[in-house]
FIPA-415078 format. One record per residue: z negated, x, y negated of N, C-alpha, C in turn. Coordinates in steps of 0.02 Angstrom, whole numbers, padded with zeros to 5 digits, always signed. Each point is the difference from the previous one (the first is absolute). Layout:
BEGIN
ZXYZXYZXY ...
//
This chain:
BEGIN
-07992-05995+02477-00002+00053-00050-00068+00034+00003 -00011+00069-00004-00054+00033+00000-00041-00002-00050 -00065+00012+00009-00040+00003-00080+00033+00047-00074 +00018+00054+00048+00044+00033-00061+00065-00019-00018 +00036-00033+00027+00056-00023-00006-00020-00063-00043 -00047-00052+00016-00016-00073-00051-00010+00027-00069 -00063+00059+00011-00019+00008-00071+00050+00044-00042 +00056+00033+00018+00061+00053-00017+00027-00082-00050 +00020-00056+00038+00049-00040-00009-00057-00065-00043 -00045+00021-00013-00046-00037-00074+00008+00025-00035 -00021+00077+00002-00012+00019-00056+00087+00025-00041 +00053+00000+00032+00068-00009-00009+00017-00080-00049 -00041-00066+00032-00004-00057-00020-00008-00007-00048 -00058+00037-00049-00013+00020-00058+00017-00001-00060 +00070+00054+00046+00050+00038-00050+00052-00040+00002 +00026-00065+00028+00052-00014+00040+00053-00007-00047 +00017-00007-00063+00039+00013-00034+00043+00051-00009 -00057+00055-00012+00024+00069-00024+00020+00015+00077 -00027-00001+00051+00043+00037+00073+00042-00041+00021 +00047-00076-00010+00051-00017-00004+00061+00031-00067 -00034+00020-00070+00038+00039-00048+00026+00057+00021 -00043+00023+00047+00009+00075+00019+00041+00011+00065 -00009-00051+00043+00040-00003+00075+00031-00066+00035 +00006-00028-00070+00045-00061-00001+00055-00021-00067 +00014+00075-00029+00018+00009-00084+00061-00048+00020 +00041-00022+00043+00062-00048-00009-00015-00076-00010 -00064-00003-00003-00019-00078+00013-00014-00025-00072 -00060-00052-00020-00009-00015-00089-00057-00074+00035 -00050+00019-00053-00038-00054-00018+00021-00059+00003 -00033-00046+00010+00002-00078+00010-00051-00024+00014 -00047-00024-00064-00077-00036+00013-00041+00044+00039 -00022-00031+00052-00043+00023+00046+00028+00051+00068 +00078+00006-00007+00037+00053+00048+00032+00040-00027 +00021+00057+00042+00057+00040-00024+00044+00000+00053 +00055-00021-00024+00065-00012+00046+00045+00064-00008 +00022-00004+00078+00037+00071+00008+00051-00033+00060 +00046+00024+00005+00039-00009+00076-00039+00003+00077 -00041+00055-00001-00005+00021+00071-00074+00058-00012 -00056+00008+00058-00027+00054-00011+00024+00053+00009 +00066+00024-00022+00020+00049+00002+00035+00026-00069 -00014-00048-00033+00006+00015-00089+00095-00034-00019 +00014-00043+00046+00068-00023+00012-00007-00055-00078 +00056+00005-00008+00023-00048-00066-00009-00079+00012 -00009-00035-00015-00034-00083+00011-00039-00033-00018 -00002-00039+00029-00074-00062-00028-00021-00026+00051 +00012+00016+00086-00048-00034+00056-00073+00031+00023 -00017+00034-00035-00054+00044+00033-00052-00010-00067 -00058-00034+00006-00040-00008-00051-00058+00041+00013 -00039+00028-00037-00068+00026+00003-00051-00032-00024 -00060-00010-00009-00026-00044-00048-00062+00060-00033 +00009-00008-00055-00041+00040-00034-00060+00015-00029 -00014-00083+00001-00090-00019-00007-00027-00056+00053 -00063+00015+00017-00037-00036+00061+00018-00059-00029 +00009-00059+00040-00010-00088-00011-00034-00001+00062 +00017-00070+00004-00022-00052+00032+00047+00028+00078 +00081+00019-00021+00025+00021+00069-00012+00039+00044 -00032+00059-00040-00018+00072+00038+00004+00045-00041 -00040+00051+00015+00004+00075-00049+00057+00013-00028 -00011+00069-00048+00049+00029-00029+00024+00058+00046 +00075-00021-00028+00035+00063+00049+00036-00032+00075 -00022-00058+00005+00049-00022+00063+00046-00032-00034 +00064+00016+00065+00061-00035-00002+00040-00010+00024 +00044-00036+00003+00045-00039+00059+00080+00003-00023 +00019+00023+00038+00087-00006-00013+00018-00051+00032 +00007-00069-00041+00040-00071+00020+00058+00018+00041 +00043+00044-00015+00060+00017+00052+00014+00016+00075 -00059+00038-00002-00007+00038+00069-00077-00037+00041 -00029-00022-00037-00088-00026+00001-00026+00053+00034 +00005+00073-00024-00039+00048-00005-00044-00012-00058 -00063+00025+00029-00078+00025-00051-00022+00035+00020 -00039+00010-00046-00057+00078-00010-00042+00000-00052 -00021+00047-00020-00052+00049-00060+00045+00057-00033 -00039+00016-00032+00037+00058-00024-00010+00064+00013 -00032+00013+00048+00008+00059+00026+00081-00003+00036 +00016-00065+00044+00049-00015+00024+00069+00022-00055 -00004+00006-00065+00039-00022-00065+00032+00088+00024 -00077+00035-00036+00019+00087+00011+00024+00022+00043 -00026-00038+00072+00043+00040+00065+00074-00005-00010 +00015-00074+00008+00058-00002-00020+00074+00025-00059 -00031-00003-00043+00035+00015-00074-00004+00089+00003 -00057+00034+00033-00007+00068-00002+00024+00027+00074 +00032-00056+00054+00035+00037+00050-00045+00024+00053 -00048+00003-00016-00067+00035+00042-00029-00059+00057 -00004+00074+00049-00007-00045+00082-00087-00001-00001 -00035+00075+00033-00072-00011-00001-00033-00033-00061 -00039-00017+00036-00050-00023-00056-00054+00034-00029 -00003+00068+00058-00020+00058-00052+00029-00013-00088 +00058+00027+00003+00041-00006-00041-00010-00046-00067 +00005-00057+00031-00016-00083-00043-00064+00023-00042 -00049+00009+00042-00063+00010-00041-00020+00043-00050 +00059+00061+00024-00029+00039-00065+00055-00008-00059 +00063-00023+00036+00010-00033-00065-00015-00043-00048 -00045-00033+00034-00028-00076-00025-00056+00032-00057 -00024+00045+00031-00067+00016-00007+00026+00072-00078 +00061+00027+00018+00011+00024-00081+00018-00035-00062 +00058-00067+00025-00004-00033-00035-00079-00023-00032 -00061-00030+00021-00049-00020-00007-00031+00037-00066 +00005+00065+00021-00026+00054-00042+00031+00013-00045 +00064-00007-00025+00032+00000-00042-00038-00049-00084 -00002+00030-00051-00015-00058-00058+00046-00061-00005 +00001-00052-00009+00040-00058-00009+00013+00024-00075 +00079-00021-00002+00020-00013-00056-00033-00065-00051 +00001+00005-00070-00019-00050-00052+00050-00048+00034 -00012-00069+00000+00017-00080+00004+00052+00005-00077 +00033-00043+00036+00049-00006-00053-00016-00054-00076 -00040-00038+00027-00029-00030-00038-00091+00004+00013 -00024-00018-00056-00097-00017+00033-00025-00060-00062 -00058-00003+00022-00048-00056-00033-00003+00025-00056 -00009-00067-00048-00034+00050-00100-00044+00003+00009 -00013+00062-00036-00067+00027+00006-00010+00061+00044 +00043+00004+00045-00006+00046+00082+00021+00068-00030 -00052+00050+00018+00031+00070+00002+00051+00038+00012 +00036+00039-00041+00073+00034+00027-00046+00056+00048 +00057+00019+00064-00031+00031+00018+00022+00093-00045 -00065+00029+00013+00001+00051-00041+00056+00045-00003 +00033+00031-00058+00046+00050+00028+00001+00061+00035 +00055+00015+00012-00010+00081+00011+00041+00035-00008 -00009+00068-00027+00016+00065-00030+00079+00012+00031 +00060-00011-00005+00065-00005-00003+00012+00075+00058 +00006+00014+00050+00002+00049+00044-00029+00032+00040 -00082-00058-00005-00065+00027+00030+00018-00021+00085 -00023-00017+00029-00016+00027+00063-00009-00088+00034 -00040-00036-00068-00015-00067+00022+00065-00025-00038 +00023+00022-00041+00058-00041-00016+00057+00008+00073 -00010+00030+00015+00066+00038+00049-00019-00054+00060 -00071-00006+00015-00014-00058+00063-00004-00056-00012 +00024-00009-00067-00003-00089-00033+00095+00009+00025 +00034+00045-00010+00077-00013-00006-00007-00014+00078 +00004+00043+00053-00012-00026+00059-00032-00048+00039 -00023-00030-00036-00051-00048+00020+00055-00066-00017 +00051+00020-00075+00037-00056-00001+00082+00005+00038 -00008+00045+00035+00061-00004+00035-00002-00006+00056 +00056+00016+00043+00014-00059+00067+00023+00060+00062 -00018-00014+00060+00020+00050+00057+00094-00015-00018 +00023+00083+00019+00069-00026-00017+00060-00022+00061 -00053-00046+00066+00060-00026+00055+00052-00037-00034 +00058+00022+00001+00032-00070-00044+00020-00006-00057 -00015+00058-00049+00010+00023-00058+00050+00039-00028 +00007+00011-00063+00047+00042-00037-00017+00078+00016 -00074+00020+00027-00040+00043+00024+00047+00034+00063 -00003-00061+00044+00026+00037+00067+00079+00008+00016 +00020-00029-00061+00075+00011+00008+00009+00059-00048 -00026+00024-00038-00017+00058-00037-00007+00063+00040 -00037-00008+00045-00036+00026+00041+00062+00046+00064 +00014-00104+00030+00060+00024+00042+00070+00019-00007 -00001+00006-00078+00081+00048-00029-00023+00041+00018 -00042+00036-00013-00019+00078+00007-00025+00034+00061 +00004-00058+00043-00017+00032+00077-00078-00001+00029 -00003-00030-00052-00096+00002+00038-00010-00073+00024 -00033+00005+00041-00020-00037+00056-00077+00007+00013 -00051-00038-00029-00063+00006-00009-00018-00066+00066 -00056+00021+00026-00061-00051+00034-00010-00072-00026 -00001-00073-00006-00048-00023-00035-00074+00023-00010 -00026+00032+00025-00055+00027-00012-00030+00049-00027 +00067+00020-00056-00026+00041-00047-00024-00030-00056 -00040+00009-00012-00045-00060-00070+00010+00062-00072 +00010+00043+00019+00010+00025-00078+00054-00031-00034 +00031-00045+00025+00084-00020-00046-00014-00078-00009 +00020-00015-00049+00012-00044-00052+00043-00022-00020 +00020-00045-00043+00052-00016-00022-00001-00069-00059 +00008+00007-00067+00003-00039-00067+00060-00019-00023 +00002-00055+00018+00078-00019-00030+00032+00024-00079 -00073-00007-00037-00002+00004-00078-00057+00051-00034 +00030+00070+00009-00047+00032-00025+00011+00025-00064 -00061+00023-00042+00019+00025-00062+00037+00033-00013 +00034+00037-00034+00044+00063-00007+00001+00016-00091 -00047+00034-00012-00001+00036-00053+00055+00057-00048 +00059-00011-00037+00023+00049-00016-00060+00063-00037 -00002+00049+00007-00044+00048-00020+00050+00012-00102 +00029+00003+00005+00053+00023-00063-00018-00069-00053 +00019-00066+00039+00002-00054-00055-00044-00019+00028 -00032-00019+00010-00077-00040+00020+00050-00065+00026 +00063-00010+00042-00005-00074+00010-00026-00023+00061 +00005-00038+00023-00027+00005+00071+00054-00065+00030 +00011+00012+00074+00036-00061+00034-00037+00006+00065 +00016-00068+00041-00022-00020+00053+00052+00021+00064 -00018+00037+00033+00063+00023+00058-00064-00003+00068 +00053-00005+00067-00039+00006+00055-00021+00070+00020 -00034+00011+00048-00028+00067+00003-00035-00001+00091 +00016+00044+00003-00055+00042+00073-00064+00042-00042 -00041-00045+00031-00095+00045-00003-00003+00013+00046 -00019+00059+00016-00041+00056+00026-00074+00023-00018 -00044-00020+00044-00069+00013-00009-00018+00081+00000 -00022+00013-00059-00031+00070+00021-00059+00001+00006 -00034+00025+00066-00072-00016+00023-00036+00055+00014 -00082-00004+00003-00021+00044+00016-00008+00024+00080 -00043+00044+00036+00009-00009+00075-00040-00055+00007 -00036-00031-00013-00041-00074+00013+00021-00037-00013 +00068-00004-00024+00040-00043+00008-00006-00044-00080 -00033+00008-00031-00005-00025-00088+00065+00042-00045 +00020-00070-00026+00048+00009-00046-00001+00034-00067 +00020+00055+00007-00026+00027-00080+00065+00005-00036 +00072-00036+00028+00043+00022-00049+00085-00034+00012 +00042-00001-00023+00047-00048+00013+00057+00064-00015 +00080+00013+00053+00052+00017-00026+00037-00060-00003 +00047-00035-00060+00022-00059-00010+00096+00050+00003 +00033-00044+00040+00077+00020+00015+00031-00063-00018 +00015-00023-00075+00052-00048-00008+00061-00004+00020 +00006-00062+00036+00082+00002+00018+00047-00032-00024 +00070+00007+00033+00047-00039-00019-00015-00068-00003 +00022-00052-00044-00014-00090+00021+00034-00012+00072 +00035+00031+00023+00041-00012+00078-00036+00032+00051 -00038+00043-00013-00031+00048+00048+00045+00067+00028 +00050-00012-00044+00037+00078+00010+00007+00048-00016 -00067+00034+00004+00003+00058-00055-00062-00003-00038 -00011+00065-00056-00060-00019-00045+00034-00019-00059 -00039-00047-00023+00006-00036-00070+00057+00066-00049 +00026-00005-00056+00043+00042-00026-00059+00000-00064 -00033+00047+00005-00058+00023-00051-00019+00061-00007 +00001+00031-00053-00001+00075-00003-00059+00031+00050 -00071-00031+00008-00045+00012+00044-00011-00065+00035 +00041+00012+00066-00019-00097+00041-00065+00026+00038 -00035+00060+00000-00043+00010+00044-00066+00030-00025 -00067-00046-00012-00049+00049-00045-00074-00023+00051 -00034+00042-00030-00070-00007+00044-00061-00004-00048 -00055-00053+00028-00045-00008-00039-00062+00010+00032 -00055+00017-00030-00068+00002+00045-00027+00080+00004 -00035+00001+00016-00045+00065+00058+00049+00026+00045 +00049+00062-00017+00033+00005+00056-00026+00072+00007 -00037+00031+00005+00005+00068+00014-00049-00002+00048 +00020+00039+00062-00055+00001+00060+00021-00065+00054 +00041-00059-00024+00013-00034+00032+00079-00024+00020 +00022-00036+00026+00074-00026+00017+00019-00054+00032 +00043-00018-00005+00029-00040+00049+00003+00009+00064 -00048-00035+00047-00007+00021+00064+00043-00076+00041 +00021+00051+00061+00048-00064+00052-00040+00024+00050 -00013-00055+00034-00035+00010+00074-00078+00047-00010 -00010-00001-00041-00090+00018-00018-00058-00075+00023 -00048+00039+00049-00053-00060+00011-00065+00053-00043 +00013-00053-00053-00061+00022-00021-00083+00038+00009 -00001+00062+00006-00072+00025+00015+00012+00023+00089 +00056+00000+00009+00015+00002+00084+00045+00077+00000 -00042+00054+00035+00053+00067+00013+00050-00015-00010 +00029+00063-00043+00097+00013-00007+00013+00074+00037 -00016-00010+00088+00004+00078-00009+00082+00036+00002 +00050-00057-00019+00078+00037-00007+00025-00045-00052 +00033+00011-00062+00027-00037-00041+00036+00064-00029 +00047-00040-00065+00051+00006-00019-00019-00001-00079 +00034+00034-00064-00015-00022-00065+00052+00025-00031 +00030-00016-00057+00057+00010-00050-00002-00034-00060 +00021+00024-00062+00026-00030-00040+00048-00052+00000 +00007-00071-00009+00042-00048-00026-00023-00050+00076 -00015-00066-00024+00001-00042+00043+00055-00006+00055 +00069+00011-00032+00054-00017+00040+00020+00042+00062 -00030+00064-00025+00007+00040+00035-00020+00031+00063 -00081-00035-00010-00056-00017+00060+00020-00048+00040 +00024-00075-00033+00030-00039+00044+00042-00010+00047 +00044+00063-00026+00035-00003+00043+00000+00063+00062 -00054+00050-00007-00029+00022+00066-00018-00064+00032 -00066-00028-00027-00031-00063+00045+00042-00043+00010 +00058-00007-00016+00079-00024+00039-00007+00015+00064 +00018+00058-00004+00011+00021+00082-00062+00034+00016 -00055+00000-00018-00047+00044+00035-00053-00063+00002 +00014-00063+00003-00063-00055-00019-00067+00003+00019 -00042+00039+00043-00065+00002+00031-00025+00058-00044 +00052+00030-00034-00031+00073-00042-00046-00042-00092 -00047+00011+00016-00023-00010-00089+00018+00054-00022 +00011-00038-00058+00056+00043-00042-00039-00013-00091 +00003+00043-00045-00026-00010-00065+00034+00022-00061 +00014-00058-00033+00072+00023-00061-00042-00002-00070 +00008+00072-00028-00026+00013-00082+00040-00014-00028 -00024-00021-00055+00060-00013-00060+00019+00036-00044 -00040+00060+00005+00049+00084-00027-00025+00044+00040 +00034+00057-00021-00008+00074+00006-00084+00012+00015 -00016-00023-00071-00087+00037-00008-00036-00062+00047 +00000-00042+00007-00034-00072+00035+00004+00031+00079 +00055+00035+00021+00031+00026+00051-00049+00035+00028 -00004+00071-00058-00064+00036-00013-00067-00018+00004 -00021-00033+00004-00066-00039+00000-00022-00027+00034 +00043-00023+00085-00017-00074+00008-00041+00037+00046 -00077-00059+00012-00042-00006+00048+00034-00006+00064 -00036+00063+00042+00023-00005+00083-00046-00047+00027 +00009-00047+00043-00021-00056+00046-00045+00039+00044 -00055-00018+00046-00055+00029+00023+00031+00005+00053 -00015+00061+00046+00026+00035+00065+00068+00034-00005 +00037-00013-00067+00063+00030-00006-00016+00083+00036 +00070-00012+00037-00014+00090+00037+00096+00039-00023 +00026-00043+00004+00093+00006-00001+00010-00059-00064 +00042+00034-00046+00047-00026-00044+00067+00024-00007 +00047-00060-00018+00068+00028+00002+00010-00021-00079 +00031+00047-00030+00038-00003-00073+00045-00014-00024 +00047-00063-00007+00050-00011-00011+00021+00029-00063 +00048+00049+00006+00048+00025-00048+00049-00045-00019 +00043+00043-00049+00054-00039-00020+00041+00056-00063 +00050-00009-00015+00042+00045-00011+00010+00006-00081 -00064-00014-00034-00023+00013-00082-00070+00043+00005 +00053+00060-00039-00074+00060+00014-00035-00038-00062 +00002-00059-00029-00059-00004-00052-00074-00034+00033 +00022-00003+00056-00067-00041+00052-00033+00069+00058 +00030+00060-00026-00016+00050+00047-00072+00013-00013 -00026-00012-00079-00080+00041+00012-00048-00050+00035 +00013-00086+00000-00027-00026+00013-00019+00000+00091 +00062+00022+00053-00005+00033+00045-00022+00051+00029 -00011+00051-00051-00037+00054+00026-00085-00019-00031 -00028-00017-00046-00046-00015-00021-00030-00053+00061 +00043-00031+00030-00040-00049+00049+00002+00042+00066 +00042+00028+00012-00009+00053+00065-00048+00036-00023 -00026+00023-00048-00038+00058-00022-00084-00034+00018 -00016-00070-00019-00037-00029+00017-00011-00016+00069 +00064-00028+00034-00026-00002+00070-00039+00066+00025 +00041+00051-00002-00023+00058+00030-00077+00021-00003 -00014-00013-00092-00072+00042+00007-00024-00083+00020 -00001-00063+00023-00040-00052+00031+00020+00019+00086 +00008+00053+00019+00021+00003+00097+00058-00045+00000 +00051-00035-00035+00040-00058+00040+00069+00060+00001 +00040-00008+00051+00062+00045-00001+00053-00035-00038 +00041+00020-00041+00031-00036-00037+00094+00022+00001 +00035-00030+00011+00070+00000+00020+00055-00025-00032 +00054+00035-00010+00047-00049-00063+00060-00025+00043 +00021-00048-00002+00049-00043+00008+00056+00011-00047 +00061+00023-00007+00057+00007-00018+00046-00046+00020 +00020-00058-00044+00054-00033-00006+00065+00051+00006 +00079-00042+00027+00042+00041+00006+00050-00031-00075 -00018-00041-00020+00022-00031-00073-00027+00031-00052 -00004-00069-00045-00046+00027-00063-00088-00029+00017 +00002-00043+00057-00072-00016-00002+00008-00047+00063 -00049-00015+00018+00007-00041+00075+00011-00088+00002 +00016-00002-00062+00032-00063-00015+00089+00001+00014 +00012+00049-00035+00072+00004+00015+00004+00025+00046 -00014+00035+00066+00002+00000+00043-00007-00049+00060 -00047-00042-00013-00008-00075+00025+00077-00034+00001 +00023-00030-00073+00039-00019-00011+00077+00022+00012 +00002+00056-00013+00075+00035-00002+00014+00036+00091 -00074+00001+00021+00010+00044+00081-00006-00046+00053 -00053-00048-00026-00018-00052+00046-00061+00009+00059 -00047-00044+00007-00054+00004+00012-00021+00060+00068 +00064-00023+00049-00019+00048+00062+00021+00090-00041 +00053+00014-00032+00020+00072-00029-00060+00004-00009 -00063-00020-00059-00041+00021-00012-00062-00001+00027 -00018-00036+00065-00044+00009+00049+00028+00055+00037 +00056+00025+00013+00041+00056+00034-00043+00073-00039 +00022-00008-00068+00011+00050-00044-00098+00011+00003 -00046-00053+00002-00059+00006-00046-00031+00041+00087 +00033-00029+00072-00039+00040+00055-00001+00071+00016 +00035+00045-00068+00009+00067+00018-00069+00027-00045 -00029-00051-00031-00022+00013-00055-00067-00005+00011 -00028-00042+00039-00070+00002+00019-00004+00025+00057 -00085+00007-00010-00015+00004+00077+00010-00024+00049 +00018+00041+00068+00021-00042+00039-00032-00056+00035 -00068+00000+00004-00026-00054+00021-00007-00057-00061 +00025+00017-00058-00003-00048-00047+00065-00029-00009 +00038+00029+00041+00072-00019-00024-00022-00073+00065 -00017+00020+00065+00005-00057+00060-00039-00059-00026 -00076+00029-00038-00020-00076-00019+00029-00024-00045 +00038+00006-00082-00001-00013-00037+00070-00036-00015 +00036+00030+00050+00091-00011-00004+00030-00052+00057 +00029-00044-00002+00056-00032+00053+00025+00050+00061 -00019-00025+00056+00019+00046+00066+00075-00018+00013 +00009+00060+00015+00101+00013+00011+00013-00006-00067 
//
């Protein structure tokens, strides 16, 4: 193991609780382990972790009695998050890291709560993410894959809470339902904001709630970015209103970064990525998202970037995904760009 790789998988050791909660959520406490099926977040009890240093060895190693596979937990993330490089591993490791830990479920008398925060702020929004789980395996990705999208493991903006709040706005009640998080970030890659998509308990569908879909945080100027390296040229990307809708370009266009606002005016606003020269505009077939389109073309233009709209042949490029099917709309989207953007960005033949 490399120096950065030992010290990635200490300072992980640390935490070793909370990054088995987070990428081992099928497993459960037991003394000094947390038992799970498999490092791959499988249902069971052969695969132990151990959670505080002894006498046996650090925190964070563990052994699956079944298979007499071991590892660390960097090993935990590769696995459970699907991810091959170890590029990859590390910076996942390494967001998790940065993330605030959630309050302990219990603490010492006497011990400080940890402090609150302001119900929609920006740090509340990276405490919710911080307590939820990559969604390989989840109510998330079957959510996901009704609707035709087909994401990377290596998109780290997505999430997934088995039990999230859900506020009625009318009666103040609140219930616990599962949900897809979506990070809304800045271009440096800091979290300033959360869109929360409650779902069905089956994963079919969104939850049956007058609003299953709300957003919290700092969202103006920023979005939901797929395939963004932080602080690294965007000189061709993609932007639209509605997460689903972006996703499912970066469906079929996967090497394209792509950036989803969570309205009209957010639309309007968002920060262009450094070297941006070409943007494409995903439309969609509600003129109530039209000013937010021209207001962001209006911006590219006076910043030099050339700016281009994308026309769905539906009501939006979700239903087109779904109802046309992935190649129709790599067909339909190559009349639409440039042509040298259509060869890098699209499936050949």
């Amino acid at each position: 193991m490399t120096g950065s790789a030992s010290e990635l998988a200490r300072r992980l050791g640390d935490h070793a609780e909370a990054v088995c909660r987070a990428y081992l959520s099928n497993g459960h406490r037991s003394g000094n382990h947390w038992i799970v099926g498999d490092v791959r977040n499988t249902r069971g009890r052969s695969m132990h972790v151990r959670l505080k240093a002894n006498a046996k060895g650090p925190a964070g190693k563990w052994v699956d009695e079944a298979t007499t596979e071991f590892g660390d937990l960097l090993d935990v993330i590769r696995e459970s998050c699907g991810l091959i490089e170890f590029r990859d591993v590390a910076d996942e490791a390494r967001r998790f890291l940065a993330m605030p830990r959630p309050e302990p479920q219990s603490r010492p008398f006497g011990a400080q709560r940890q402090p609150a925060v302001a119900r929609g702020s920006p740090e509340s929004a990276r405490r919710l993410f911080a307590m939820s789980q990559p969604i390989v395996g989840t109510l998330a990705e079957r959510y996901l894959a009704g609707r035709g999208i087909v994401l990377s493991a290596r998109e780290r903006a997505l999430r997934f809470h088995p039990g999230c709040y859900y506020r009625d706005l009318v009666t103040g009640k609140t219930q616990t339902l599962p949900a897809l998080i979506a990070a809304v970030t800045s271009l440096d890659g800091r979290i300033t904001g959360l869109q929360r998509t409650w779902l069905a308990p089956d994963g079919n569908g969104k939850a049956q709630l007058d609003d299953p879909r709300r957003s919290l945080g700092h969202l103006l100027g920023n979005g939901i970015w797929l395939g963004l390296e932080p602080g690294a040229p965007v000189p061709i990307m993609a932007a639209g209103e509605g997460f689903e809708t972006m996703a499912s370009l970066r469906t079929v266009m996967p090497s394209l970064p792509v950036a989803a606002a969570t309205s009209a005016n957010h639309l309007a606003g968002l920060i262009f990525p450094p070297g941006c020269r070409r943007l494409y505009i995903a439309a969609d077939a509600d003129a109530a998202g039209r000013h937010g389109i021209e207001r962001l073309s209006q911006r590219a233009g006076e910043a030099g970037i050339l700016a281009l709209t994308l026309q769905p042949q539906l009501g939006d490029f979700n239903d087109d995904l779904r109802h046309l099917g992935p190649a129709h709309l790599a067909a339909w989207l190559a009349d639409q760009l440039v042509p040298e953007d259509a060869r890098l960005f699209l499936p050949a033949g």
